[in-house]
Each structure stands twice: as structure tokens, then as C-alpha cells.
CHARMM-style PDB file with segment names, atoms N, HN, CA, C and O in Angstrom:
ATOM      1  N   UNK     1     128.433  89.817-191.435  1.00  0.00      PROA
ATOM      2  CA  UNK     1     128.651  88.418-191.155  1.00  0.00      PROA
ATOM      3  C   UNK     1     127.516  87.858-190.299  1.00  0.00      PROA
ATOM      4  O   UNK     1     127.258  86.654-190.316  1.00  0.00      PROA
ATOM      5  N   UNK     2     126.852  88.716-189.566  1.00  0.00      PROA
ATOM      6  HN  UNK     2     127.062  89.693-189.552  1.00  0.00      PROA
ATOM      7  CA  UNK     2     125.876  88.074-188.457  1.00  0.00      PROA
ATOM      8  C   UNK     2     124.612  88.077-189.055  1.00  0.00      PROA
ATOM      9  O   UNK     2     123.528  87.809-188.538  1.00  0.00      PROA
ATOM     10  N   UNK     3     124.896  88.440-190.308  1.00  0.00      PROA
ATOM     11  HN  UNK     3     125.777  88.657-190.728  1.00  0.00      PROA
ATOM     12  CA  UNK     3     123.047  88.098-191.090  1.00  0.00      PROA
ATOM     13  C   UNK     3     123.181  86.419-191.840  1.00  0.00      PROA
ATOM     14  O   UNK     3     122.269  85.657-192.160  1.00  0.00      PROA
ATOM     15  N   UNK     4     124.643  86.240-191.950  1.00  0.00      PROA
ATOM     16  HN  UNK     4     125.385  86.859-191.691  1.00  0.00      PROA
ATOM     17  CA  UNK     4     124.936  84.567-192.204  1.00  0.00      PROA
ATOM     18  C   UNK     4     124.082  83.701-191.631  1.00  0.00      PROA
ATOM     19  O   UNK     4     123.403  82.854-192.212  1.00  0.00      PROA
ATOM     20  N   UNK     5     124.162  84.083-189.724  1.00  0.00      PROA
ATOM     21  HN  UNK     5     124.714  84.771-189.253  1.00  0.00      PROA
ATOM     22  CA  UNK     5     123.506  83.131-188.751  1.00  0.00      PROA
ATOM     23  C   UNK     5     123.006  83.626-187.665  1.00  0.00      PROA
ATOM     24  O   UNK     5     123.576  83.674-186.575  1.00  0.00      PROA
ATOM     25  N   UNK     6     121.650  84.111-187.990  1.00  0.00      PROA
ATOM     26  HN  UNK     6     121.188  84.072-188.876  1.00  0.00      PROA
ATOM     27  CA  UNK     6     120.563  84.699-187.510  1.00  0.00      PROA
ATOM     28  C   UNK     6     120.165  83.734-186.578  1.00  0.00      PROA
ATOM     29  O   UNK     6     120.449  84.089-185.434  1.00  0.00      PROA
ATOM     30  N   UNK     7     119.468  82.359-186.661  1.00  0.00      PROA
ATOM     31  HN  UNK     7     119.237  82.070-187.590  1.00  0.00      PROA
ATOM     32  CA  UNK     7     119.628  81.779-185.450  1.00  0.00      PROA
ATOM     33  C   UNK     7     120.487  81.743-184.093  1.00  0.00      PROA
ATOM     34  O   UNK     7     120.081  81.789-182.932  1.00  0.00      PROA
ATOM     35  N   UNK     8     121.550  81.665-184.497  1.00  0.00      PROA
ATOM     36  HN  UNK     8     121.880  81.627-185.441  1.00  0.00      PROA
ATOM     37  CA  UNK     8     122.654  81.992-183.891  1.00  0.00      PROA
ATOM     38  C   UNK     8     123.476  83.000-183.155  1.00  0.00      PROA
ATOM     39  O   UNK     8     124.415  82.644-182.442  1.00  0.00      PROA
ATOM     40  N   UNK     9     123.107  84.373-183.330  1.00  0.00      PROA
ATOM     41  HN  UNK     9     122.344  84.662-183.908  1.00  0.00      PROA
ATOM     42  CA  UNK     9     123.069  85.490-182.844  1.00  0.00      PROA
ATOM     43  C   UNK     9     121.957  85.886-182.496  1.00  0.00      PROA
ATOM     44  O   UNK     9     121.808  86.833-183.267  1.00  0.00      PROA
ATOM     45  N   UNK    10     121.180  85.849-181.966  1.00  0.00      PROA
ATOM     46  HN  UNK    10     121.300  85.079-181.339  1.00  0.00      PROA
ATOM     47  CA  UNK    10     120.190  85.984-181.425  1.00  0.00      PROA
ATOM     48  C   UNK    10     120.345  87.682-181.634  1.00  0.00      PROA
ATOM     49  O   UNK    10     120.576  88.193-182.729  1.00  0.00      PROA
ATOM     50  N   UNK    11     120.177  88.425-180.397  1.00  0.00      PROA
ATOM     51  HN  UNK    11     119.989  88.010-179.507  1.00  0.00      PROA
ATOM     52  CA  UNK    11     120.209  90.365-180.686  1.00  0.00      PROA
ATOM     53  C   UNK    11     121.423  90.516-180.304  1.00  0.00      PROA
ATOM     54  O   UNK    11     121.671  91.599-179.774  1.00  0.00      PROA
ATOM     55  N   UNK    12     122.786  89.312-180.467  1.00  0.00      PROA
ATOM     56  HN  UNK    12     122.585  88.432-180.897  1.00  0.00      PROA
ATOM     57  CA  UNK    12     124.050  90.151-180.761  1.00  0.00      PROA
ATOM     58  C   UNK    12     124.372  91.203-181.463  1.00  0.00      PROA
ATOM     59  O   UNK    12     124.193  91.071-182.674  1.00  0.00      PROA
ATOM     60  N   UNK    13     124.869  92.398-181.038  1.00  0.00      PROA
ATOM     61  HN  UNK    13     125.014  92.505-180.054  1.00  0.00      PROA
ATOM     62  CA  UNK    13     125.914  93.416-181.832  1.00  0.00      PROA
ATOM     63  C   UNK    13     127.201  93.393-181.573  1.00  0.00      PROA
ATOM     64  O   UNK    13     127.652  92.905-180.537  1.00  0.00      PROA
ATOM     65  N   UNK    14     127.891  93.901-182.463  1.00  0.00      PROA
ATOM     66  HN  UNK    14     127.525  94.297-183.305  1.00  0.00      PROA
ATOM     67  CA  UNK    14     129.578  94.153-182.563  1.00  0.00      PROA
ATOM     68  C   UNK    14     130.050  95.429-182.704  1.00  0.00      PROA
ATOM     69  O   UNK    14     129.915  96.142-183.698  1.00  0.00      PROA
ATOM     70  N   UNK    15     130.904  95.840-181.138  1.00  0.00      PROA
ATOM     71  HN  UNK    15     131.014  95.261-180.330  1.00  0.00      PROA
ATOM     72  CA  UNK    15     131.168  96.917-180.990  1.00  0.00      PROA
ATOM     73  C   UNK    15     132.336  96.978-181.338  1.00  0.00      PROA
ATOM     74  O   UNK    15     133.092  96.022-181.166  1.00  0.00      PROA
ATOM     75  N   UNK    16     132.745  98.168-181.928  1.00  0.00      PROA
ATOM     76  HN  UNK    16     132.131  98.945-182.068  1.00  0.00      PROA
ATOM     77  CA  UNK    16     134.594  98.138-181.381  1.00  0.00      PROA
ATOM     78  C   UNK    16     134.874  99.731-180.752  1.00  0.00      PROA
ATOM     79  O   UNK    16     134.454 100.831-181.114  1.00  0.00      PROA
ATOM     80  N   UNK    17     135.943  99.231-179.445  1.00  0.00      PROA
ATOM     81  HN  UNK    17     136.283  98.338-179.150  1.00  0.00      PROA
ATOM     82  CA  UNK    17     136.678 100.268-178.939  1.00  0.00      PROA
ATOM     83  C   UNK    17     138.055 100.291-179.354  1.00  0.00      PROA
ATOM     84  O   UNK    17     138.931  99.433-179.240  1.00  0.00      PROA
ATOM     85  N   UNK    18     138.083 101.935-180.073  1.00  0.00      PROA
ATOM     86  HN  UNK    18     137.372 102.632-180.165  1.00  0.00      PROA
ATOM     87  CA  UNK    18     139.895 102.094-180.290  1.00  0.00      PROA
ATOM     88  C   UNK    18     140.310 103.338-179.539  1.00  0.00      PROA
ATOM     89  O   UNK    18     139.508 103.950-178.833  1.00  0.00      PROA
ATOM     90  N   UNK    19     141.662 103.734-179.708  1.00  0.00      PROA
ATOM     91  HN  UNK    19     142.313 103.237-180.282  1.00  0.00      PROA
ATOM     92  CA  UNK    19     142.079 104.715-179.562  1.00  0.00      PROA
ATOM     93  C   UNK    19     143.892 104.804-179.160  1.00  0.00      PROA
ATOM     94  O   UNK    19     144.817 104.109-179.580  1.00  0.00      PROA
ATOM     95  N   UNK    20     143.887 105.843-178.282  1.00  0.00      PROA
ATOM     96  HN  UNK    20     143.136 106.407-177.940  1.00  0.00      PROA
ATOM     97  CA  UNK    20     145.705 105.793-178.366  1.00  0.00      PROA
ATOM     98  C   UNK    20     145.620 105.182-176.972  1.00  0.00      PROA
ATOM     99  O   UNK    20     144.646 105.303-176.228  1.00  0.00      PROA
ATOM    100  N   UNK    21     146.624 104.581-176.721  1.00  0.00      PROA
ATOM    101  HN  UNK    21     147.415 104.482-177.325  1.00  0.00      PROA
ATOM    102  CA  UNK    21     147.451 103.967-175.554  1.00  0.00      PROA
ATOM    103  C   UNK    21     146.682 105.340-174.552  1.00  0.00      PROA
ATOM    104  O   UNK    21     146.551 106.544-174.773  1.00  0.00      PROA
ATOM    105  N   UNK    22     146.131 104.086-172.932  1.00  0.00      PROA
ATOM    106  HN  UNK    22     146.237 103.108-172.753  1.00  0.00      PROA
ATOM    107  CA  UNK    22     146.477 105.540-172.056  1.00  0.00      PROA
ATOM    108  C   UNK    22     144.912 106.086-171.561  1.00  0.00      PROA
ATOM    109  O   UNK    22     144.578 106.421-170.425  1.00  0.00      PROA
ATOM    110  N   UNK    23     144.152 106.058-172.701  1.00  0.00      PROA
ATOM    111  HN  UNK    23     144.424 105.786-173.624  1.00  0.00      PROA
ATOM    112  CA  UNK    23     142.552 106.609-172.824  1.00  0.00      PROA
ATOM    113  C   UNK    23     141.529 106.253-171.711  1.00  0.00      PROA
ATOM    114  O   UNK    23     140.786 106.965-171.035  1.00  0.00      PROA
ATOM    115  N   UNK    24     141.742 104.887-171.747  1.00  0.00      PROA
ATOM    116  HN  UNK    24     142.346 104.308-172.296  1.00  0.00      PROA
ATOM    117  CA  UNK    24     140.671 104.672-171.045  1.00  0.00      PROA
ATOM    118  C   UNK    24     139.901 103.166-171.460  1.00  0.00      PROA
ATOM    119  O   UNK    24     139.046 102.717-170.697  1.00  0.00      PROA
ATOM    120  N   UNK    25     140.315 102.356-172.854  1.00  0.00      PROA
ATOM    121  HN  UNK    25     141.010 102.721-173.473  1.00  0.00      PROA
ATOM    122  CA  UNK    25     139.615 101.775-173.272  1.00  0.00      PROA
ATOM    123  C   UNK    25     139.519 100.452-172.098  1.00  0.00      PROA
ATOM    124  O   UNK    25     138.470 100.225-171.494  1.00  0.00      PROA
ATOM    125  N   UNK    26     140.870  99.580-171.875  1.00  0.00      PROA
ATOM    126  HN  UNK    26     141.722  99.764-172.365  1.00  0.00      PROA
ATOM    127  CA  UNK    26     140.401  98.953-170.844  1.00  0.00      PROA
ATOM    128  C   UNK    26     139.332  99.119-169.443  1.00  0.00      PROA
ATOM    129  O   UNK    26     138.802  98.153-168.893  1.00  0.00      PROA
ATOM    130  N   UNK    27     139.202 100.187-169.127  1.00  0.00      PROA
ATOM    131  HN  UNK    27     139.633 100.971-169.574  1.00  0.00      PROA
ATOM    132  CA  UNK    27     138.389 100.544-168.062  1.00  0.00      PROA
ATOM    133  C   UNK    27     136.772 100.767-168.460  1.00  0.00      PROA
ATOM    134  O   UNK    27     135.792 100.724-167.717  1.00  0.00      PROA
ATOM    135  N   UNK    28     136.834 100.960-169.553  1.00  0.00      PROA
ATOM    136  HN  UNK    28     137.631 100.995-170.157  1.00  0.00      PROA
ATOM    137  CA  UNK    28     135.628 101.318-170.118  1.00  0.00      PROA
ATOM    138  C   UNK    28     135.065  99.792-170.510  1.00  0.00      PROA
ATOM    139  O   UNK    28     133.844  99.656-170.430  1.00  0.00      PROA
ATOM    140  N   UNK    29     135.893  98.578-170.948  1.00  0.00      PROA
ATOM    141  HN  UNK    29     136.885  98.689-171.013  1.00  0.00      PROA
ATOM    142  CA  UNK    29     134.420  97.793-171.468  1.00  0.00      PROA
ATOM    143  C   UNK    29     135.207  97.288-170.288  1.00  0.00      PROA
ATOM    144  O   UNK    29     135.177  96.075-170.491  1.00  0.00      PROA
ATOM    145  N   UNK    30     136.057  97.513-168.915  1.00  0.00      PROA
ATOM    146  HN  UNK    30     136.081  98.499-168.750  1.00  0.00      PROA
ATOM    147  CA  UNK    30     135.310  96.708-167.723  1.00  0.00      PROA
ATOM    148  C   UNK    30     134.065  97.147-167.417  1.00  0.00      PROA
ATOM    149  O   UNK    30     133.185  96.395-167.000  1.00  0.00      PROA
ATOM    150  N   UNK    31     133.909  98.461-167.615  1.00  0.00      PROA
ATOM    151  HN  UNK    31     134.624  99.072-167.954  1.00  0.00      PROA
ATOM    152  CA  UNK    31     132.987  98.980-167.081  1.00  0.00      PROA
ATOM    153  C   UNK    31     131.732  98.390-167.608  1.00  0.00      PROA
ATOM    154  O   UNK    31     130.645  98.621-167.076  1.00  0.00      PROA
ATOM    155  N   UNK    32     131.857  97.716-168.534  1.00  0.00      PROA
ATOM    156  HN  UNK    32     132.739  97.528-168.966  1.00  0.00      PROA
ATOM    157  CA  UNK    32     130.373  97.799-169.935  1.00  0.00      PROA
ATOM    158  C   UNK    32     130.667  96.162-169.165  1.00  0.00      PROA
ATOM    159  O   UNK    32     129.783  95.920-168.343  1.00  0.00      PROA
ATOM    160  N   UNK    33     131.237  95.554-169.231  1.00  0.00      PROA
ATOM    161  HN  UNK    33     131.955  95.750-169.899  1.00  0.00      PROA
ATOM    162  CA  UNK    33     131.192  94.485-168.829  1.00  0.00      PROA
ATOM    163  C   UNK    33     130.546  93.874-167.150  1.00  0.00      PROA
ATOM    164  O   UNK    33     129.892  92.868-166.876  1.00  0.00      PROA
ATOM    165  N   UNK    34     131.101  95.037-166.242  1.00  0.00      PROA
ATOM    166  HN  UNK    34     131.632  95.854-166.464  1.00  0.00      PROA
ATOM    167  CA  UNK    34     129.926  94.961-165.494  1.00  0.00      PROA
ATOM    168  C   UNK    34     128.576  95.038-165.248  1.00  0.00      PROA
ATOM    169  O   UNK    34     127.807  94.249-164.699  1.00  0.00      PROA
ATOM    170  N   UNK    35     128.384  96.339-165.846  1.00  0.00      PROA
ATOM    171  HN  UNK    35     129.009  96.980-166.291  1.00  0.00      PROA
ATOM    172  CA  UNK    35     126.884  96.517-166.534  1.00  0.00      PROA
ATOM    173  C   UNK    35     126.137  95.374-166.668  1.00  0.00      PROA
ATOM    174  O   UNK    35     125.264  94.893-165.946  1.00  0.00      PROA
ATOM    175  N   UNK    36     126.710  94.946-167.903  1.00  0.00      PROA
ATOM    176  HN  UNK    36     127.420  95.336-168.490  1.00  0.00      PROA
ATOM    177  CA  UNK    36     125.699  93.545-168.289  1.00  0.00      PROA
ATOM    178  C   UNK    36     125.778  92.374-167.765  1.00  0.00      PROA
ATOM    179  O   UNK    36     124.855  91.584-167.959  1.00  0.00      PROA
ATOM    180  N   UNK    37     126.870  92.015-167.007  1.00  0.00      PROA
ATOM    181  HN  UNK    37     127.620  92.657-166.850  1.00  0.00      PROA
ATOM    182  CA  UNK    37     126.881  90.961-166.110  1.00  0.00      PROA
ATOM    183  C   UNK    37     125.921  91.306-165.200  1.00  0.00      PROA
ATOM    184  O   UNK    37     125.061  90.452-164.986  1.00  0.00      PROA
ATOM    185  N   UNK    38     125.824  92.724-164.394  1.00  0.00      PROA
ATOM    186  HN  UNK    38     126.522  93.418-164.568  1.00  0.00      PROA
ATOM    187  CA  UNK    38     124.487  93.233-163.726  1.00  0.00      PROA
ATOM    188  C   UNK    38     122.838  92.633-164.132  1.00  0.00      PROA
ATOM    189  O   UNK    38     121.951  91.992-163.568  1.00  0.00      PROA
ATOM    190  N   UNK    39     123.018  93.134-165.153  1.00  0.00      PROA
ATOM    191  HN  UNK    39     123.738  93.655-165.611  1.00  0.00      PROA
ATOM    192  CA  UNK    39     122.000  92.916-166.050  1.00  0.00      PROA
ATOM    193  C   UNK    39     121.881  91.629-166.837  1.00  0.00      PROA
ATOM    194  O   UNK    39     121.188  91.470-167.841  1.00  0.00      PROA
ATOM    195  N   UNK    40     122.966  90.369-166.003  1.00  0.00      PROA
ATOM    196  HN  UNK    40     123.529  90.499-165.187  1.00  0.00      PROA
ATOM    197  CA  UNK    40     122.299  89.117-166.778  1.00  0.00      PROA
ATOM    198  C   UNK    40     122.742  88.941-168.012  1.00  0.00      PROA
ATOM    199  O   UNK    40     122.648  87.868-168.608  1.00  0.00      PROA
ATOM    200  N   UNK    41     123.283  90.034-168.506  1.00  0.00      PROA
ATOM    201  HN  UNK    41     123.360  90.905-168.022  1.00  0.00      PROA
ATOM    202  CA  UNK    41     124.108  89.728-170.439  1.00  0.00      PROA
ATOM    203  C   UNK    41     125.407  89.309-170.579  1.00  0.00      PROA
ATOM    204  O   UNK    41     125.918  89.138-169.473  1.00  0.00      PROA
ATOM    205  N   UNK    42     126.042  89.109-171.365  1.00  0.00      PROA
ATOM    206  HN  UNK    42     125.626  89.249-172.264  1.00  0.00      PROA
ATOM    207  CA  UNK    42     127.452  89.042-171.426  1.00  0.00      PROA
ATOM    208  C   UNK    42     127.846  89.846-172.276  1.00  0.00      PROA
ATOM    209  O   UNK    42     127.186  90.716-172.843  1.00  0.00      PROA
ATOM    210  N   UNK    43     129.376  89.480-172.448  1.00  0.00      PROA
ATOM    211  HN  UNK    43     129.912  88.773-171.988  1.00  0.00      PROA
ATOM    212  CA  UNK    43     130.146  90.313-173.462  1.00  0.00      PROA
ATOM    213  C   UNK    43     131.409  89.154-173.476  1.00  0.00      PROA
ATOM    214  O   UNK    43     131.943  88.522-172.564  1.00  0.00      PROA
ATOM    215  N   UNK    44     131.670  89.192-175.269  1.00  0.00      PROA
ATOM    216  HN  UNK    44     131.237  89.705-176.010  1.00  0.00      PROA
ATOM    217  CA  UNK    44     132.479  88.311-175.385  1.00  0.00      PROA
ATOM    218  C   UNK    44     133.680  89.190-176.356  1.00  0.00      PROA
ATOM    219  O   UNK    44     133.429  89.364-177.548  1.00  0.00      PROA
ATOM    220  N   UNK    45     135.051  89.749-175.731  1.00  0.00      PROA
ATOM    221  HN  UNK    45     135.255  89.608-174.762  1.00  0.00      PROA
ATOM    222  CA  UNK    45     135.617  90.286-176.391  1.00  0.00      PROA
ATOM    223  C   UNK    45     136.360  89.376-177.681  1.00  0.00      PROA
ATOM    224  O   UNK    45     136.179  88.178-177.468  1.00  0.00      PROA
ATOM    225  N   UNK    46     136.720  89.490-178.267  1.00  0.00      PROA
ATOM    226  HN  UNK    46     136.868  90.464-178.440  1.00  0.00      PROA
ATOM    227  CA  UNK    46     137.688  89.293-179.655  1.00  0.00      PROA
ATOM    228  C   UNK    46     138.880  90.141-179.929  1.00  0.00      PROA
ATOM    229  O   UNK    46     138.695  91.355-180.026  1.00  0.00      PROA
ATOM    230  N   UNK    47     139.739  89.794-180.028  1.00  0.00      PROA
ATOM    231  HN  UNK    47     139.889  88.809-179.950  1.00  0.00      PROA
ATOM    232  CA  UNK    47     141.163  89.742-180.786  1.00  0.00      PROA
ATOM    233  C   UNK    47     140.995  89.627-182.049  1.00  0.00      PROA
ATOM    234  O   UNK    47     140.107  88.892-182.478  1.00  0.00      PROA
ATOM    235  N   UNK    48     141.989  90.479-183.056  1.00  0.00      PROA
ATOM    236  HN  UNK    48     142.711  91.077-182.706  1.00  0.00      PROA
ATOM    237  CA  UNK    48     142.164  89.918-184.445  1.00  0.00      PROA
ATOM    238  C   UNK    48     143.652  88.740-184.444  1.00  0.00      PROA
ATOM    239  OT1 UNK    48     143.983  88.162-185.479  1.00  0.00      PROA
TER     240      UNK     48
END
């Protein structure tokens, strides 16, 4: 979908985190989410 609008995504990628209840995933893209707020980037999660 992101070759649609190349202007528009600039060097966006689309990650996904899964797994079972319990793991870790919330803690982990806080974690990724600090990172790049560190670093000036964002992160924009999505819902289906």
C-alpha cells in the first residue's frame, strides 16, 4: 500500500507486534516508542 504514496511516506515502515496475552508486547513498543521520540521520530500505532 505505501508504494501507492511515496510522497507521502516518506522512509515510513510497517511493523507488526503479536503474540499471546502476557509477553511483553505493550512494554516493548513503549519501549520502541521511546527510542524514537529520543531520537526525534515517531511512531504511529494502528488498530484493525
Amino acid at each position: 500500500m505505501s508504494r501507492l504514496w511515496p510522497p507521502l511516506t516518506g522512509r515510513a515502515r510497517v511493523i507488526g507486534i503479536t503474540g499471546p496475552p502476557g509477553v511483553g508486547k505493550s512494554t516493548l513498543i513503549g519501549a520502541m516508542a521511546e527510542r524514537l521520540s529520543q531520537r526525534g521520530e515517531g511512531l504511529w500505532p494502528s488498530w484493525p
